[in-house]
Backbone as JSON Lines, residues from 0, in Angstrom:
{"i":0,"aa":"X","n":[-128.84,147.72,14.72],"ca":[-127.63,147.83,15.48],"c":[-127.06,146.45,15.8]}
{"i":1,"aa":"X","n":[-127.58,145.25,16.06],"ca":[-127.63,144.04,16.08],"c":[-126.87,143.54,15.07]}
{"i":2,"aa":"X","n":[-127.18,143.68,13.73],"ca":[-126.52,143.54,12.58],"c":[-125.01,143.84,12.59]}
{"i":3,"aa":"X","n":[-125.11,145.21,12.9],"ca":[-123.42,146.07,12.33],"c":[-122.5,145.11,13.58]}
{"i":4,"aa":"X","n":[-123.27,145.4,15.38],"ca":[-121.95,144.22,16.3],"c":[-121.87,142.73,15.75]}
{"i":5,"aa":"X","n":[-123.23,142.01,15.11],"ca":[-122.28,140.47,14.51],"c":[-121.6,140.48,13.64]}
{"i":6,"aa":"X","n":[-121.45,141.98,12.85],"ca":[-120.26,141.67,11.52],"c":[-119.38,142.03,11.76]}
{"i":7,"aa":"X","n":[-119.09,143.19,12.92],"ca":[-117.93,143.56,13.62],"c":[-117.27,142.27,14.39]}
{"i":8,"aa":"X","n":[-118.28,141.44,15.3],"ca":[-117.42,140.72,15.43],"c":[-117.06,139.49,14.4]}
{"i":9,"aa":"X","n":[-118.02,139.25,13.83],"ca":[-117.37,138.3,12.31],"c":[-116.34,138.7,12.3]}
{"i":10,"aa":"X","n":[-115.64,139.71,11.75],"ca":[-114.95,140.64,11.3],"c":[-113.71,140.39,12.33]}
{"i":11,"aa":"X","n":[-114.08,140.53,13.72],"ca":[-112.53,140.62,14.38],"c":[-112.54,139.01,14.5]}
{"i":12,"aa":"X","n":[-113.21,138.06,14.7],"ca":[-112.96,136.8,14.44],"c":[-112.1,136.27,13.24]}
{"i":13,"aa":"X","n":[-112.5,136.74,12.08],"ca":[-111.43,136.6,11.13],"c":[-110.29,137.12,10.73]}
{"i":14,"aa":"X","n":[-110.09,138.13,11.83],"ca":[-108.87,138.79,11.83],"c":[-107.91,137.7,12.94]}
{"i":15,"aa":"X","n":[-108.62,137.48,14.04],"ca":[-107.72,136.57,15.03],"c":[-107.51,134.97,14.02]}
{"i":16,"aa":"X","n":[-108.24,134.44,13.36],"ca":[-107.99,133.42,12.35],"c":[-107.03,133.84,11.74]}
{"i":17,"aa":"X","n":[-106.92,134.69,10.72],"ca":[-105.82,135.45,9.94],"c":[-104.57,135.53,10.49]}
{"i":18,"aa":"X","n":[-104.6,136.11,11.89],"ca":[-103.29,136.46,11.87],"c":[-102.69,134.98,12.39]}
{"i":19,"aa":"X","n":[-103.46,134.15,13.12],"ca":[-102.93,133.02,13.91],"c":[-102.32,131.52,12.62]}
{"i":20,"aa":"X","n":[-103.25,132.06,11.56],"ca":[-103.16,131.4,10.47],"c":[-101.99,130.27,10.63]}
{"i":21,"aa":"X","n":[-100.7,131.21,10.26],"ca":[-99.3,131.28,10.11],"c":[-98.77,130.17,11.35]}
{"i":22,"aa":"X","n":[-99.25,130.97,12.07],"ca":[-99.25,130.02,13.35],"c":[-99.28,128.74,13.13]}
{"i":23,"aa":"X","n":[-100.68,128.3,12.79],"ca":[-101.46,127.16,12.82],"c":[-100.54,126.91,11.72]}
{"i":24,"aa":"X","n":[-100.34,126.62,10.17],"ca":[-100.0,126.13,9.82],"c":[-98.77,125.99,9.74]}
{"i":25,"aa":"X","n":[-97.57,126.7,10.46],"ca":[-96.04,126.06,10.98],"c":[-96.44,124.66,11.62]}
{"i":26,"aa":"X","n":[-97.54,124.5,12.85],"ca":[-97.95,123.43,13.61],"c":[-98.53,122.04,12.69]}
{"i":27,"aa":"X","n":[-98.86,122.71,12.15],"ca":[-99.58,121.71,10.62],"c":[-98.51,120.66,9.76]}
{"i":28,"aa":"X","n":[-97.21,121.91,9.37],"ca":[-96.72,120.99,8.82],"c":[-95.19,121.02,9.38]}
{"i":29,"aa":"X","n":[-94.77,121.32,10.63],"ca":[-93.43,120.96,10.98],"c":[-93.64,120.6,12.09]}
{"i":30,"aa":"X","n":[-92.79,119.1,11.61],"ca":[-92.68,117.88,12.55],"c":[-92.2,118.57,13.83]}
{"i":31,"aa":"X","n":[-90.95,118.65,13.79],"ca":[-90.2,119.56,14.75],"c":[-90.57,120.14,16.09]}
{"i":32,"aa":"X","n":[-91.31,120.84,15.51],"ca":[-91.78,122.02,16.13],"c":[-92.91,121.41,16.89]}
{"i":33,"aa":"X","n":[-94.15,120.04,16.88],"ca":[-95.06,119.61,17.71],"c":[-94.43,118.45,18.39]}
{"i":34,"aa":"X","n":[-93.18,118.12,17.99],"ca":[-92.41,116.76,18.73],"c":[-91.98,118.2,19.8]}
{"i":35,"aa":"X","n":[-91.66,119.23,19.76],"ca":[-91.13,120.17,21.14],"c":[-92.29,120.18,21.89]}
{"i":36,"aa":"X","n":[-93.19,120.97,21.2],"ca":[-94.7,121.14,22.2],"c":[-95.04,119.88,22.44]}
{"i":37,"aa":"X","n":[-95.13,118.77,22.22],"ca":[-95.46,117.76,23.02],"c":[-94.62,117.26,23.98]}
{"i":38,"aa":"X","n":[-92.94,117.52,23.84],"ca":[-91.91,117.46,25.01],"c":[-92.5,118.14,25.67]}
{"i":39,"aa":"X","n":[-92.57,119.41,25.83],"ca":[-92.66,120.48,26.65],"c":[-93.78,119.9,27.6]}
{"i":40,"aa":"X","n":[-94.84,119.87,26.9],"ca":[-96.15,119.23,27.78],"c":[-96.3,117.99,28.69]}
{"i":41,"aa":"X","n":[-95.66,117.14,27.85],"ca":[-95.39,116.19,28.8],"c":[-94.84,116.08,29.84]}
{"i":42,"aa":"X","n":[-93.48,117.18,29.61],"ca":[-92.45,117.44,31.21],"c":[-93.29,118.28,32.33]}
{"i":43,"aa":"X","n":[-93.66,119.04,31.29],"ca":[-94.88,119.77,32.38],"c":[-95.88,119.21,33.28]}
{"i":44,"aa":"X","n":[-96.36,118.44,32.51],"ca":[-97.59,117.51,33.39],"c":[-96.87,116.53,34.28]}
{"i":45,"aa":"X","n":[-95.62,115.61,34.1],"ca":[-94.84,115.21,34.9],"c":[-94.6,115.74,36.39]}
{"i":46,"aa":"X","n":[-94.08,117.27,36.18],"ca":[-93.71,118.41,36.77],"c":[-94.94,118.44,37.8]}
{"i":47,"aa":"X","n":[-95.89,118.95,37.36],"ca":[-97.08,119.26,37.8],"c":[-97.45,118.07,39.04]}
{"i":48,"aa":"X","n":[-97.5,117.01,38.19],"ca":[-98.16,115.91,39.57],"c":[-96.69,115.9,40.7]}
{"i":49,"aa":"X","n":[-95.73,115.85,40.14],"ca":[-95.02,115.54,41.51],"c":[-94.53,117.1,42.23]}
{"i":50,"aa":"X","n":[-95.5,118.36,42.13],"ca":[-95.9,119.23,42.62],"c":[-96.82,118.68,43.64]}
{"i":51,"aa":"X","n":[-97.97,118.22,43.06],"ca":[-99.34,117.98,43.86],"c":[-99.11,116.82,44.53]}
{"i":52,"aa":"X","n":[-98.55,115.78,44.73],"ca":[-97.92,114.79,45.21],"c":[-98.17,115.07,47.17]}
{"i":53,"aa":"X","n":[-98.13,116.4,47.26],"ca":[-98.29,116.16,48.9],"c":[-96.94,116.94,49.38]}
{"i":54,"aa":"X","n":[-96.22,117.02,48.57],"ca":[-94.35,117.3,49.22],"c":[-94.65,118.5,49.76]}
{"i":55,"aa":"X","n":[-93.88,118.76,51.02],"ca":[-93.58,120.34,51.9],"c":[-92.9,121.04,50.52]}
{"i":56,"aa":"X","n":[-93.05,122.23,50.66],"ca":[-92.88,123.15,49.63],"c":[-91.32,123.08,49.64]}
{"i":57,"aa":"X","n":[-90.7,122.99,51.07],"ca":[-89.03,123.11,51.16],"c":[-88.36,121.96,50.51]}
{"i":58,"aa":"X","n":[-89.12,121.07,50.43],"ca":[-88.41,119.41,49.87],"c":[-88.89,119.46,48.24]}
{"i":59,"aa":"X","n":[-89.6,120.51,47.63],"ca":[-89.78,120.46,46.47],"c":[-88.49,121.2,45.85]}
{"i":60,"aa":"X","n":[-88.07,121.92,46.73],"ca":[-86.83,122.86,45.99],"c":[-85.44,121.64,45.8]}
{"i":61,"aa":"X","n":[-85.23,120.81,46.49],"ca":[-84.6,119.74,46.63],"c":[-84.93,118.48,45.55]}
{"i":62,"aa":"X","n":[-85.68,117.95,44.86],"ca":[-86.56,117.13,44.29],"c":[-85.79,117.35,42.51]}
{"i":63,"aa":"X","n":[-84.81,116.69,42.42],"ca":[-83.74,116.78,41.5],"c":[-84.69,116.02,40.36]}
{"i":64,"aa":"X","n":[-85.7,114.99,40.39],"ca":[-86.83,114.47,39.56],"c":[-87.75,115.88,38.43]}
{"i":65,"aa":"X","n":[-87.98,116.69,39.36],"ca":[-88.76,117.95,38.98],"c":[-87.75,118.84,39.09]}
{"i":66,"aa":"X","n":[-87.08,119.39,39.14],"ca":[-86.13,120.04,38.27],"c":[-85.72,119.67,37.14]}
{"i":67,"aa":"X","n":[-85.16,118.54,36.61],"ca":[-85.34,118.07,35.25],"c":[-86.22,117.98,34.56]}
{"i":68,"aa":"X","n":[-87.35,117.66,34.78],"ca":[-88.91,117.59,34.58],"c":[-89.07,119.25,33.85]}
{"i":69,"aa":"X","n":[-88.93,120.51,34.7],"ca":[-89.2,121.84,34.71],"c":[-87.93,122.15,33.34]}
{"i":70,"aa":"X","n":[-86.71,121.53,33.59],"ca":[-85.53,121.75,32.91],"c":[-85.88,121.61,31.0]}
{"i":71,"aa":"X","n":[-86.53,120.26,31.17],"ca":[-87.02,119.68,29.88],"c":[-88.04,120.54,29.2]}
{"i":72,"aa":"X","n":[-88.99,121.23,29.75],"ca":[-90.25,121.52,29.33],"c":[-89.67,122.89,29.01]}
{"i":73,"aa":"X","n":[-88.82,123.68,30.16],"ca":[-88.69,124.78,29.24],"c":[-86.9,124.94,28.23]}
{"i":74,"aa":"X","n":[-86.28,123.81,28.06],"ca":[-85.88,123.83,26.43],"c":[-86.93,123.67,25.36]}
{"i":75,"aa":"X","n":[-87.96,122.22,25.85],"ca":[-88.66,122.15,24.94],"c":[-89.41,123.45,24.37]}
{"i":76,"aa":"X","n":[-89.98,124.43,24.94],"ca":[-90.72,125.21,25.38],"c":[-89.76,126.62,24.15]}
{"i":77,"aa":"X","n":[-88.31,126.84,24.82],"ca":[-87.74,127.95,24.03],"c":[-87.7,127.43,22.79]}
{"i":78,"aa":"X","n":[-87.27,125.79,22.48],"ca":[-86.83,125.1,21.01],"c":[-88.23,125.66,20.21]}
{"i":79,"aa":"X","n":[-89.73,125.5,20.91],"ca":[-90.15,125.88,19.95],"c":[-90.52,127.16,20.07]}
{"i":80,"aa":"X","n":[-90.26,128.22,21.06],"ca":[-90.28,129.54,20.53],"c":[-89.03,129.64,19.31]}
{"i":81,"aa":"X","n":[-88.12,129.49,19.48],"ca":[-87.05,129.98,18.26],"c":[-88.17,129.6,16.97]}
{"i":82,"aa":"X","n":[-87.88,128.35,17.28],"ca":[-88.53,127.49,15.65],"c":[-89.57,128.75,15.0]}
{"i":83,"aa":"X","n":[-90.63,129.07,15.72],"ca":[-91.81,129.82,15.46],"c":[-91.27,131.26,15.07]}
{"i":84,"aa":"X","n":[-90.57,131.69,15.88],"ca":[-89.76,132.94,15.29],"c":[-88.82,133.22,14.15]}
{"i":85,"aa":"X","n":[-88.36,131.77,13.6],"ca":[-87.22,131.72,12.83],"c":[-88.54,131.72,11.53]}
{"i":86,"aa":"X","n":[-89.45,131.48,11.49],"ca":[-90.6,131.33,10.05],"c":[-90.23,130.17,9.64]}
{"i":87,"aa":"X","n":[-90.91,129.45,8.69],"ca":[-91.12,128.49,7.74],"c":[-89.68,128.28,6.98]}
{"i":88,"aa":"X","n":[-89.53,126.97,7.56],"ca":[-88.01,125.91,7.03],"c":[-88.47,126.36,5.9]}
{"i":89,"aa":"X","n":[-87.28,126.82,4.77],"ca":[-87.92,126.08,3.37],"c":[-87.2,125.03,3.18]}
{"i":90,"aa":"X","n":[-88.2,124.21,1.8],"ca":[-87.45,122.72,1.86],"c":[-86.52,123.24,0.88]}
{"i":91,"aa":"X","n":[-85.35,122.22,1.32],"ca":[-84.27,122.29,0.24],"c":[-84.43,121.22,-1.15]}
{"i":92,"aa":"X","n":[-84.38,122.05,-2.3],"ca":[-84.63,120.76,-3.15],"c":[-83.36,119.97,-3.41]}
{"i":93,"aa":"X","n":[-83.9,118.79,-3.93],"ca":[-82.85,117.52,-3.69],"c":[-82.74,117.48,-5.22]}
{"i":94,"aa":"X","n":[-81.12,117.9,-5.81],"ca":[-80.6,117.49,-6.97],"c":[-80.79,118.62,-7.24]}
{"i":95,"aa":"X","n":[-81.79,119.39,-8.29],"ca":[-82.07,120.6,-8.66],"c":[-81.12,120.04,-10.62]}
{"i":96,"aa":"X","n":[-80.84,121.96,-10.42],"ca":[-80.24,121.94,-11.78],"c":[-78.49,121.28,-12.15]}
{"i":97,"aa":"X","n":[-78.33,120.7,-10.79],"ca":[-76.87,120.52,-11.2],"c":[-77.09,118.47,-11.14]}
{"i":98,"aa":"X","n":[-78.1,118.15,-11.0],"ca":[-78.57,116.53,-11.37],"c":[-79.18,116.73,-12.98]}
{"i":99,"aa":"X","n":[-79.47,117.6,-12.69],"ca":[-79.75,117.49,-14.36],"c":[-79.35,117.64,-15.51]}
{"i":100,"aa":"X","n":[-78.36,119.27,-14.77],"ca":[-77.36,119.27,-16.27],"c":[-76.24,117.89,-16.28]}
{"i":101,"aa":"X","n":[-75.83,116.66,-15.32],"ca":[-75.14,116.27,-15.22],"c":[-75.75,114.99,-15.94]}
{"i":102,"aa":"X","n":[-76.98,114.57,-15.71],"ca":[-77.53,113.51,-16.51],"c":[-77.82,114.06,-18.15]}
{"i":103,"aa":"X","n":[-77.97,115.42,-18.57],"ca":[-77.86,115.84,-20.09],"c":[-76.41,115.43,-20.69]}
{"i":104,"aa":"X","n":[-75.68,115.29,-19.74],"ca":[-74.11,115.33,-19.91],"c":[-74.17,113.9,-20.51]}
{"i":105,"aa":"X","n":[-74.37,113.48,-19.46],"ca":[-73.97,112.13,-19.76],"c":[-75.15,111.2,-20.69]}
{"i":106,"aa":"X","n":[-76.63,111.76,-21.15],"ca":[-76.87,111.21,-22.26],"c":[-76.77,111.46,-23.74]}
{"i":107,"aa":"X","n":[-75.78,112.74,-23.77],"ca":[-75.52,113.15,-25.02],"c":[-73.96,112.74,-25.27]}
{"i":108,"aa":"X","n":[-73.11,112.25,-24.42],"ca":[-71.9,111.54,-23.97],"c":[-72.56,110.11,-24.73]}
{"i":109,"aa":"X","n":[-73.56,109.35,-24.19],"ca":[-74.22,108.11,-24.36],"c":[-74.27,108.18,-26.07]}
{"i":110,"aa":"X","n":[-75.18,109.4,-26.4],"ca":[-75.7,109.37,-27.7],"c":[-74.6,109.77,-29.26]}
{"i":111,"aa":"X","n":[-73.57,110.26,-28.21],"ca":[-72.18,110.63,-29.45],"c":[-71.91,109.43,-29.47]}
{"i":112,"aa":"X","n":[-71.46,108.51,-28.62],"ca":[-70.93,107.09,-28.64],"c":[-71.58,106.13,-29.52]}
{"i":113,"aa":"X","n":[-73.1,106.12,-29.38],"ca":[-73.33,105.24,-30.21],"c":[-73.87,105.48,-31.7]}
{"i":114,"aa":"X","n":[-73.77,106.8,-31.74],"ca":[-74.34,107.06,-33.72],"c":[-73.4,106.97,-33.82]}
{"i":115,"aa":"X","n":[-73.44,106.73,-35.24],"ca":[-72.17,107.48,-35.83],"c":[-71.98,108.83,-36.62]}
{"i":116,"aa":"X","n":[-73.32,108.77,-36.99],"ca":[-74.21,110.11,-37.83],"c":[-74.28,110.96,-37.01]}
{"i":117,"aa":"X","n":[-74.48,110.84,-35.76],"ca":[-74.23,112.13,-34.74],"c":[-72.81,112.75,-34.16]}
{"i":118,"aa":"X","n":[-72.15,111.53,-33.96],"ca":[-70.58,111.79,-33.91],"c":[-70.19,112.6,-35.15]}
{"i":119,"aa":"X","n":[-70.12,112.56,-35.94],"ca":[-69.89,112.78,-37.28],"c":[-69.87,114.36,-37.22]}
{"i":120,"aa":"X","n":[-71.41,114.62,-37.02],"ca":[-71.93,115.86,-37.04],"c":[-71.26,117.12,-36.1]}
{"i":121,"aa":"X","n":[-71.03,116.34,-34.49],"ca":[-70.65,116.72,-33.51],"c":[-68.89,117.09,-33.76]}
{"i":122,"aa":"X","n":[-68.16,116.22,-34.27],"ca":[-66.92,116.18,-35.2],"c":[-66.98,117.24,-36.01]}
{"i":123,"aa":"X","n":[-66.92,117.77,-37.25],"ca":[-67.7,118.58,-37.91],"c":[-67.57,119.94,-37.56]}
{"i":124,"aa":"X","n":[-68.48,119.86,-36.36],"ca":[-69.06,121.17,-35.45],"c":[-67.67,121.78,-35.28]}
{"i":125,"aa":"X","n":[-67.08,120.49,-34.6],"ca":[-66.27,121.43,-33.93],"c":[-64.69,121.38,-34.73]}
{"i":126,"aa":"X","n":[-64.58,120.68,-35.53],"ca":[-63.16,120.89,-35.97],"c":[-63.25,121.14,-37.34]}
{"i":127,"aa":"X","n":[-64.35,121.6,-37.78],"ca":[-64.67,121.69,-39.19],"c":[-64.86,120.45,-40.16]}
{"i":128,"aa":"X","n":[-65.36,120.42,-41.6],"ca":[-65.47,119.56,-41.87],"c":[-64.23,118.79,-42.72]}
{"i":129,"aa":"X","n":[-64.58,117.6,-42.77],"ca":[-63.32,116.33,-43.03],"c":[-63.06,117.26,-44.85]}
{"i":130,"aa":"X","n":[-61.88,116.91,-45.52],"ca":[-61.79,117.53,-47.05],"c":[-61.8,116.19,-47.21]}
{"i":131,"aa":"X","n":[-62.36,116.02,-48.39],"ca":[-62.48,114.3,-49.04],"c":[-61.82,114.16,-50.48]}
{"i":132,"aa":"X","n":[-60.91,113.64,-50.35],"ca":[-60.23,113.44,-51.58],"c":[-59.68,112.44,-52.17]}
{"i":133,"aa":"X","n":[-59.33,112.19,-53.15],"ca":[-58.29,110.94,-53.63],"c":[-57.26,111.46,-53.75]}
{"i":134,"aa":"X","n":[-55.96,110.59,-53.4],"ca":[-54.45,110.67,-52.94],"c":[-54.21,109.93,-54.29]}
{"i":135,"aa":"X","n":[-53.46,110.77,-54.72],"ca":[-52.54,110.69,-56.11],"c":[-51.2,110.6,-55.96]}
{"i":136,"aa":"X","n":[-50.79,110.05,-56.06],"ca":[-49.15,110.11,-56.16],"c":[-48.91,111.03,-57.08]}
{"i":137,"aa":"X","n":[-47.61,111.57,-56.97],"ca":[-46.7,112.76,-58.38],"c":[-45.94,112.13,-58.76]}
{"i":138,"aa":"X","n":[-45.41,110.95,-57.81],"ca":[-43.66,110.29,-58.12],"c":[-44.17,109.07,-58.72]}
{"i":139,"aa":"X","n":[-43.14,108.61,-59.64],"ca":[-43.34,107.09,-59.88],"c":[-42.46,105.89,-59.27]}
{"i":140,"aa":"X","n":[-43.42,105.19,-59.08],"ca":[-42.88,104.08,-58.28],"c":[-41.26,103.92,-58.69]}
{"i":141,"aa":"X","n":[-39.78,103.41,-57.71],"ca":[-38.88,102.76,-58.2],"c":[-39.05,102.19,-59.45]}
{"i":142,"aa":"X","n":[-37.93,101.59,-60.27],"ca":[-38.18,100.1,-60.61],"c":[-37.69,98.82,-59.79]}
{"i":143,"aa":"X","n":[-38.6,97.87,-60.12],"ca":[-37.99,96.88,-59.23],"c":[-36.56,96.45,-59.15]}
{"i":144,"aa":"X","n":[-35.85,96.13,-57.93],"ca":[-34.2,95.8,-58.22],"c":[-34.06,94.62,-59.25]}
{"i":145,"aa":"X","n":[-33.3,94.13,-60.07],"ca":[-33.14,93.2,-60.34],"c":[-32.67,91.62,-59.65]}
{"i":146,"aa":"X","n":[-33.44,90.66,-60.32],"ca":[-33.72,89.58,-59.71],"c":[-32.11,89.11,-59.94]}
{"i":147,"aa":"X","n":[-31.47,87.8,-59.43],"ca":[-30.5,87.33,-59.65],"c":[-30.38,86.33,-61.11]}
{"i":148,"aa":"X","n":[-31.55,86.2,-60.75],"ca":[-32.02,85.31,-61.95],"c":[-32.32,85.56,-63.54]}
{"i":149,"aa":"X","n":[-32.58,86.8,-63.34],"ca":[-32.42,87.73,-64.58],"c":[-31.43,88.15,-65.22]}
{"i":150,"aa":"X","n":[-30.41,88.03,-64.26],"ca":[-28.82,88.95,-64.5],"c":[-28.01,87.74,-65.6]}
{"i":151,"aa":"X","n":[-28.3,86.38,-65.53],"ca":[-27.83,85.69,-66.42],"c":[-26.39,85.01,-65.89]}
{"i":152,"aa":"X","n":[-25.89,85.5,-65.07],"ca":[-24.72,84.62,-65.14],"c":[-24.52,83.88,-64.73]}
């Protein structure tokens, strides 16, 4: 019987790990969210001593120091309830597919420019290919006008 309660509680132990998991690792890796909980704490403990300080309870309601103090800790305090409720920032990626199709752009821009064998090809593609021929004339040249010097007189 000894046996079955330490695996039961094994068992609910790794269930409170499990579910807090999520938890723990928002705290792990967003900055954010432990720069609040450490606001929060700090205003608190602030808060706290100039509680214990000795003050009549009526001059604490007055004590504009600890009201700000209390003020701070619980924004800090809701900033990171939201955060925790909102789930895991995702990161935004930087550039993606529109840095890339834009650098393909521009090294196949690069690479038409400097072949000429690729220009050529790219030419070609798109306007069909060049007809290559020799240019014949049909007509025959004038004859030349006559010189003055020829005419004799």
């Amino acid at each position: 019987m000894a046996k079955s309660k330490a695996k039961a509680a094994k068992a609910g132990g790794a269930t409170a790990v499990g579910a807090a998991s999520p938890y723990v690792q928002r705290l792990i890796q967003d900055a954010e969210l432990r720069s609040d909980l450490k606001t929060a704490y700090d205003s608190a403990r602030v808060a706290y001593g100039r509680i214990n300080n000795g003050k009549a309870p009526a001059k604490l309601l007055d004590d504009k120091k600890l009201q700000r103090e209390l003020q701070n800790a619980a924004n800090a305090l809701k900033s990171a309830s939201d955060s925790l409720r909102e789930g895991p920032k995702r990161r935004k990626r930087r550039g993606g597919i529109g840095k890339l199709l834009l650098l393909g752009i521009i090294g196949a821009g690069v690479a038409i420019g400097v072949s000429e064998g690729l220009r050529n090809k790219v030419l070609d593609a798109l306007f069909g290919a060049e007809e290559e021929f020799d240019y014949q004339s049909t007509t025959t040249p004038a004859p030349p006008p006559p010189t003055p010097a020829a005419t004799g007189s």
